[in-house]
N, C-alpha and C positions, 0 to 999 in steps of 0.2 A: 616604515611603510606609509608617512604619511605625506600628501600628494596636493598640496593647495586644495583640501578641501574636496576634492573629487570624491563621491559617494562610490562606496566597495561596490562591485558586478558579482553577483551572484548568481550562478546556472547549476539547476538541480535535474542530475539522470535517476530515475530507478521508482520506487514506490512514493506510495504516500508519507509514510511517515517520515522518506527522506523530504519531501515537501516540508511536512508539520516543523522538522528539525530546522529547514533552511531559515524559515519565518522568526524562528528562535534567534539562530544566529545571526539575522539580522539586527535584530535588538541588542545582544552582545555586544556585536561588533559597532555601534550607534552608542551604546554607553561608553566603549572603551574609547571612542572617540579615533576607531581605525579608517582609513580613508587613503584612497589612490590603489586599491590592492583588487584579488579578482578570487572568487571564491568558490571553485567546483565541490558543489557535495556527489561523489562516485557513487556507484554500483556494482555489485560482484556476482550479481544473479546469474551469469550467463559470462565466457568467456566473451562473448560480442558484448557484452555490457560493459567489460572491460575494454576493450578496444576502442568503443564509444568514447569511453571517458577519458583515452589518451586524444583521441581525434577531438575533442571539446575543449582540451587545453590547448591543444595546439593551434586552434582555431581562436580563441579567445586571445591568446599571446599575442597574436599576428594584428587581432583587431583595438588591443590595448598595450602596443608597446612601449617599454617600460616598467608597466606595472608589478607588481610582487603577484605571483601566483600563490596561492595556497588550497593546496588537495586535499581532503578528506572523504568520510563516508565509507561504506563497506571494504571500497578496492583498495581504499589508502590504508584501512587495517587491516587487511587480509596480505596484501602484498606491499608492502607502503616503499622497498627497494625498486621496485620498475616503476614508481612515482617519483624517486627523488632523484633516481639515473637519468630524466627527463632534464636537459637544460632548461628549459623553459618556468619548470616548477622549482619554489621560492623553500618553501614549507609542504611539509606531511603531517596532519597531522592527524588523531586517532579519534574514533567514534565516540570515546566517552568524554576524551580532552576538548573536542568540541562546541560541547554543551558547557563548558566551563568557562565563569569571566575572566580567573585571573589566565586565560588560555590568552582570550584575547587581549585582554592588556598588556602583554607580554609581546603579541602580534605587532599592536598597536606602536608599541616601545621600538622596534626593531627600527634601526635606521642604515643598516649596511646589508642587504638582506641575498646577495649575489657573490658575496664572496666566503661561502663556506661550503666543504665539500660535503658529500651526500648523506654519510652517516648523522651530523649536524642538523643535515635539516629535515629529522625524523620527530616526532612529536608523537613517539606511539607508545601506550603502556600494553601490558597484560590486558584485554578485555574481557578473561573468563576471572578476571581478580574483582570487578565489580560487580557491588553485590545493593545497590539501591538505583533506581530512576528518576530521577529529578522531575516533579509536577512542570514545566515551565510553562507559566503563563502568558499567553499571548493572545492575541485580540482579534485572531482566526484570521481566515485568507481561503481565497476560493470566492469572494466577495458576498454570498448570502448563503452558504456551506459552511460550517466553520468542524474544523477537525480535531480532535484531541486524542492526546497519548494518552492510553492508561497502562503499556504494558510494551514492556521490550526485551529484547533477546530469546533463544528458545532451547529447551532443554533435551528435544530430540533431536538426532542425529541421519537424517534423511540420507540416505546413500548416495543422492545426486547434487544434495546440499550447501554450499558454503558458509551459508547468511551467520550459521549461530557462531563462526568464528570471526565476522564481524561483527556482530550484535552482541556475544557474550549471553550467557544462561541467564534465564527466566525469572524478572523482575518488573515487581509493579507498582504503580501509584495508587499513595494511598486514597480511598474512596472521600474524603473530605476534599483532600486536593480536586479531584475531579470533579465534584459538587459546586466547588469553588469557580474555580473554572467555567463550569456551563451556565451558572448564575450567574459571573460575568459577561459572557458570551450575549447570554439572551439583556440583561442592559444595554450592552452595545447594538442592540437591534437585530441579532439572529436569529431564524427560524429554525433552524436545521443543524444540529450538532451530527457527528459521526465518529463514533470509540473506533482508537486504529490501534495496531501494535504489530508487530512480528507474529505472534502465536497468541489471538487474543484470546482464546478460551481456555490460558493457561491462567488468566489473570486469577491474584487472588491468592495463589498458592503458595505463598513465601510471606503472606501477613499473617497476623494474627488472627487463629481462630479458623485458618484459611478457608476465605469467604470463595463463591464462585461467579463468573462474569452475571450468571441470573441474578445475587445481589444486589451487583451495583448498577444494571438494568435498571432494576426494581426502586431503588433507594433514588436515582438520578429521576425517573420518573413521579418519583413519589415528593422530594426535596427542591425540585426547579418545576418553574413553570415553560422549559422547550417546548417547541409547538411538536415539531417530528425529531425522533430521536434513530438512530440510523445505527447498524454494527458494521463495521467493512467483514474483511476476511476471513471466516473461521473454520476451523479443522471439526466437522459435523458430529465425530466420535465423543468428543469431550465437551459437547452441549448439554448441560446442567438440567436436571428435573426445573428449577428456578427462573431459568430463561424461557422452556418450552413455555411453562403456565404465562408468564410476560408475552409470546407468540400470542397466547392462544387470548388471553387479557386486555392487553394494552392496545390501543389504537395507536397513541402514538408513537410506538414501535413500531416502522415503517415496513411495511408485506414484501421485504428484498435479503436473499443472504446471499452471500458469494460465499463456496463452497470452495476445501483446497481437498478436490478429490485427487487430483496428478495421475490417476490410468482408471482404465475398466477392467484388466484382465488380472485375475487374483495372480497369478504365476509374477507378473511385472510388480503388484503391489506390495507381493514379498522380498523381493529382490532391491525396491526403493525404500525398505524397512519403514513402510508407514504400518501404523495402526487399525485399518478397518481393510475391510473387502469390499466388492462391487457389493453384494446383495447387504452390506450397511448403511451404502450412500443410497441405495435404491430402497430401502425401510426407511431413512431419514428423513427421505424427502415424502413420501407416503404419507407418513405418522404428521410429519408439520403443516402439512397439505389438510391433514383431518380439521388440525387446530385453524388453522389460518388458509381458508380456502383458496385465498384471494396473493398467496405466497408467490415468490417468484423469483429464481436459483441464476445465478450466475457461478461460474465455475472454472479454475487452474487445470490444463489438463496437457500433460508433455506426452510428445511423439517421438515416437523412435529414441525411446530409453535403450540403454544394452539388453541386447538379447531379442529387443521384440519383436516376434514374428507377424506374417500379416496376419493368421486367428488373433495373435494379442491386440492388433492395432485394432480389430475390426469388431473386438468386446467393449474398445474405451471408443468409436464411435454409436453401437448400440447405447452406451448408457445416457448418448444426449436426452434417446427416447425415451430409456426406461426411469430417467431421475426428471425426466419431463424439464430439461436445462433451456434457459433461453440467452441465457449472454455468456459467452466462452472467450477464456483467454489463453491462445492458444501457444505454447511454446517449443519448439523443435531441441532437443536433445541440444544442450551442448556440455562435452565435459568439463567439469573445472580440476583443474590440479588440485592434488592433495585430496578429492574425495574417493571414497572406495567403487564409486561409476564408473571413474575416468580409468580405473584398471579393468574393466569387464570388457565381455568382447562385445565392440561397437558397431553399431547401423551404419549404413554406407550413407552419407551426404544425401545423394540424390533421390535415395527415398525416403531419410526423413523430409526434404522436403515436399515431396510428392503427400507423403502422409498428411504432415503441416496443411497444405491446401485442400486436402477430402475432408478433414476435419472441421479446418474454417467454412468449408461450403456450408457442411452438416448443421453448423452454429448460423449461420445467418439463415438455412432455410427455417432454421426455429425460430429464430427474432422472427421470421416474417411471420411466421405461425402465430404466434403472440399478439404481434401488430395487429392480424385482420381480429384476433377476439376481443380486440379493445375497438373497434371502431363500434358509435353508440352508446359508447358508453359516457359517464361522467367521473371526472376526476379531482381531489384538490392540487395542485400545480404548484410546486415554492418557483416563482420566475426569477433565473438568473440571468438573464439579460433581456433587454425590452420583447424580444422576437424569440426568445428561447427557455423552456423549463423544463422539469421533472417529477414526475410521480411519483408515488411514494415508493411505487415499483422499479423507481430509478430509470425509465424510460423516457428518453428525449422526446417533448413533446415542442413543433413549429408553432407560432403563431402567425397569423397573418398583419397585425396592427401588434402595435407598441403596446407593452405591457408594465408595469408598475413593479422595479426591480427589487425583489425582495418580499413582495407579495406573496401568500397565499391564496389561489382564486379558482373558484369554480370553473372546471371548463367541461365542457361537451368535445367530445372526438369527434371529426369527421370524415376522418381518411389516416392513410399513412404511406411514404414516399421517402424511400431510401434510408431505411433504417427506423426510420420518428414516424411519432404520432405525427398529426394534423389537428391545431388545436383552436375553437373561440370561447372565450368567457360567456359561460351561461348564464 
């Protein structure tokens, strides 16, 4: 696979930490010294997420032809046959083998890479057989964000689900590694670190002593000198006494959670085999709201699960108000094969997506809502591009003049226009 030198193409669909992992593989692939090849890390969220990921090869093929193809990431372990039955694709290979060098020197090795039939060019183990998460150190991306794994795979079994059968059950890094890590980070000049994982408030649970995400909160604040320290996505049921007091304590524990509530209607919430009810998410956000006034919920919420009727729909639109939600992501039912959803009786198309847009409306009349209680106000701002930042509340905030990228700076609000703040250095 190697190409006079020609630097790999890498295109990442699906979450963050497929992001965090591509940044990884980059380096891999730069040691092992691979070069001329093109490198999709997949997604298996959503049966369109799937489809995506074939339409991104086939796209990528066309505009690097020649090239060796290699597919990875959730789809490639989850289905990694409708990856390799693709002419276009070189290699499959799997979420754990990924993160592994000798994966790539082995990549890198390859010099006939088009003449082996499909079973050959699969590269997938067992991934409910691994049982550690590699710290991999990298030197963050996102340009003044920098992201770190502490925590991958998950150990529940969501009815509409696929991810833990690409991710593999619930494993984490140990907290020195992660220590390590953001002490690097912050040398390299970063203000703003963010703990990502699959199911972060699992972290913890398979170490010794089994610590909980409020620990390593606590200990990463207490051992590095980060200026804001950030959580992404967490399941609000399994929030730690340890984390709440860090909420309700730490400044630099940034006033933003994004919550994975997935409905409002208890009936639906049973059926998707999650763990809480509406009136849990609607006590969480209350109770954190007491500690941290200044809190502020973004949150996962599917429409037109099986079964749900418009009352169901129209309890997981109530909760934007009652969890007082202001940034929603919003996802339309899709089945995926192989979980226990895609056998229920399902919603017709046309109104999940009719749902999908009452919902999104519901979500942006609440940004706006937010927007005007921030105008007057003052903020500290980490700016990631000269004319662009964020709050600690994670709200886009405009500048009008060039800003100092990677700053931290006082700003005053003075408006807000299409989603964002309006912002000048006070």
């Amino acid at each position: 696979m190697k190409a006079a030198g020609k630097p790999p193409v890498f295109a990442t669909l699906g979450c963050r930490l497929n992001a965090y992992e591509t940044e990884a593989m980059k380096e891999l692939a730069a040691a092992a010294g691979l070069s001329g090849a093109v490198i999709v890390n997949t997604c298996a969220v959503t049966a369109e997420a799937v489809r995506k990921g074939k339409q991104e090869i086939r796209r990528l093929a066309r505009e690097n032809p020649g090239a060796a193809i290699i597919v990875t990431g959730c789809a490639a372990q989850t289905e990694p046959e409708t990856f390799a039955e693709m002419p276009e694709v070189t290699r499959v290979i799997g979420n754990h083998e990924k993160m592994q060098a000798d994966t790539w020197a082995g990549l890198s090795a390859l010099q006939v890479p088009d003449l082996i039939g499909v079973t050959e060019k699969i590269q997938v183990n067992d991934i409910m057989s691994v049982r550690e998460t590699a710290g991999h150190l990298i030197d963050g991306f996102g340009r003044q964000r920098a992201y770190v794994q502490v925590q991958n795979g998950c150990d529940h079994r969501c009815t509409f689900c696929i991810i833990p059968y690409g991710r593999g059950n619930s494993r984490s890094v140990a907290a020195g590694v992660v220590i390590e890590q953001i002490k690097r980070l912050v040398d390299k000049g970063f203000s703003e670190a963010v703990l990502t994982g699959v199911d972060l408030t699992s972290w913890g649970a398979d170490l010794p002593g089994a610590p909980h995400l409020g620990d390593l909160v606590t200990k990463i604040l207490r051992l590095t000198s980060i200026a804001r320290l950030r959580i992404s996505s967490i399941d609000s049921i399994e929030a730690d006494p340890a984390l709440m007091e860090a909420i309700a304590t730490e400044p630099r524990l940034l006033p933003h959670l994004h919550l994975s509530l997935q409905a409002g209607d208890n009936m639906i919430l049973k059926r998707m085999k999650r763990r809480h009810l509406r009136e849990d998410s609607i006590r969480f956000c209350e109770d954190t709201r007491k500690l941290r006034p200044d809190m502020v919920f973004g949150a996962d919420l599917i429409v037109g699960f099986p079964t749900e009727t418009e009352q169901m729909f129209e309890n997981t639109v109530k909760l934007v108000e009652d969890c007082g939600l202001t940034f929603l992501h919003v996802f339309p039912f899709s089945p995926r094969k192989g979980t226990p959803a895609a056998r229920m009786p399902q919603v017709k198309g046309p109104e999940i997506k009719a749902r999908a847009a009452v919902l999104r409306a519901a979500g942006e009349m609440a940004l706006t809502s937010h927007l005007k209680t921030q105008v007057g106000m003052i903020h500290d701002v980490l700016v990631e591009n000269p004319r662009m930042g964020r709050t600690g509340q994670f709200t886009e905030v405009m500048f009008g003049t060039d800003q100092i990228e990677g700053a931290i700076i006082t700003t005053s609000i003075t408006g807000h226009e299409n989603g964002r703040l309006i912002g000048a250095a006070a």
